[in-house]
C-alpha positions in Angstrom: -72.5 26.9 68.9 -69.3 26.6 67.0 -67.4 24.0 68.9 -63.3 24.7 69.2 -60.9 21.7 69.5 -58.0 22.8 71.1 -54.3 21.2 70.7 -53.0 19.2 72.8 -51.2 21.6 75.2 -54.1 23.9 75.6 -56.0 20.7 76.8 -53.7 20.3 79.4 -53.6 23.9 80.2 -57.3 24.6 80.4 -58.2 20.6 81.4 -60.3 20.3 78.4 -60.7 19.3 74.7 -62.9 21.8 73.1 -64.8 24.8 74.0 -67.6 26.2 72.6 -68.3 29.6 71.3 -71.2 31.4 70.3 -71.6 32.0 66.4 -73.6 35.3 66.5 -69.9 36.9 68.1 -67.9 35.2 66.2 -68.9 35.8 62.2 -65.7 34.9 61.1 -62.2 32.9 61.5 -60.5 36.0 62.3 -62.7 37.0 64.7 -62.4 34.2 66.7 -58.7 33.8 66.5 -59.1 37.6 68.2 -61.4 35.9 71.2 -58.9 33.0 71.5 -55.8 35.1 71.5 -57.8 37.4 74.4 -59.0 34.4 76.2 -56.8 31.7 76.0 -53.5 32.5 74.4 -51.9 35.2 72.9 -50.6 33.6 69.7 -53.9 32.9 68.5 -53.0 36.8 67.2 -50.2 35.4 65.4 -52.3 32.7 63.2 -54.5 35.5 61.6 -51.7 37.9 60.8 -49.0 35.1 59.7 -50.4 31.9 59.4 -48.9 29.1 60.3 -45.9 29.2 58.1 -43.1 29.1 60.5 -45.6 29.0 63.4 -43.5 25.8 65.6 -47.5 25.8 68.0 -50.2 25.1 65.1 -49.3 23.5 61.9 -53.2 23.2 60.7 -56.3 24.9 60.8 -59.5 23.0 59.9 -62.6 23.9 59.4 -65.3 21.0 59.4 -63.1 19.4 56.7 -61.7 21.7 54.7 -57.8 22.7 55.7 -57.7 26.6 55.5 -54.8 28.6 54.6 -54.1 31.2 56.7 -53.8 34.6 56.5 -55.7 34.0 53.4 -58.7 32.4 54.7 -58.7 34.6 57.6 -62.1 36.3 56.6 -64.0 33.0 56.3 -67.4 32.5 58.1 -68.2 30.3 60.2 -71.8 29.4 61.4 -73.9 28.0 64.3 -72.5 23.9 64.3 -69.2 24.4 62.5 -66.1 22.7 64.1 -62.8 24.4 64.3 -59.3 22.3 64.7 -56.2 23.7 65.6 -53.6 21.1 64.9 -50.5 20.7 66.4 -46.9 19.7 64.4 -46.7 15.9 64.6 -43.2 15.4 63.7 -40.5 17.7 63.5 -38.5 19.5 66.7 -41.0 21.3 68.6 -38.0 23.2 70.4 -36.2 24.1 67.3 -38.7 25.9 65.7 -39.2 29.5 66.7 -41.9 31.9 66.0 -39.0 35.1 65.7 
């Protein structure tokens, strides 16, 4: 399974910290941003196609422990144990950023 740590308002939203996602559907980043976007939230969409430059939701993806760079490392592969995070801005105004 490739186990998905969701930020901290998608915790709250769905009452959990991770889910988990089957590698065999999910070959690569981008492909699971598509699921997510489908499933969860909409903006996952966003992530693949821009990144998260000027994204005011995600400021990091991670993969095990290597930051990724999106749209770049859209195409990545991911494999049955990897860990996904999607982190969140830590400082900065949340409300003054906008994803327009």
């Amino acid at each position: 399974m490739i186990t998905v740590h969701l930020p901290a308002h998608l915790r709250r939203k769905l009452g959990r910290r991770f889910i988990e996602v089957a590698p065999g559907t999910h070959r690569t980043l981008r492909e699971l941003l598509t699921t997510l976007a489908e499933q969860v939230d909409p903006r996952f969409t966003d992530l693949a196609a821009r990144g998260t430059v000027g994204n005011s939701w995600i400021s990091s993806v991670v993969l095990n422990d290597r930051r990724l760079q999106l749209p770049e490392d859209a195409e990545v592969r991911l494999s049955d144990g990897d860990r996904v995070f999607f982190i969140q801005p830590i400082a900065g105004g949340w409300e003054s950023w906008t994803d327009e």
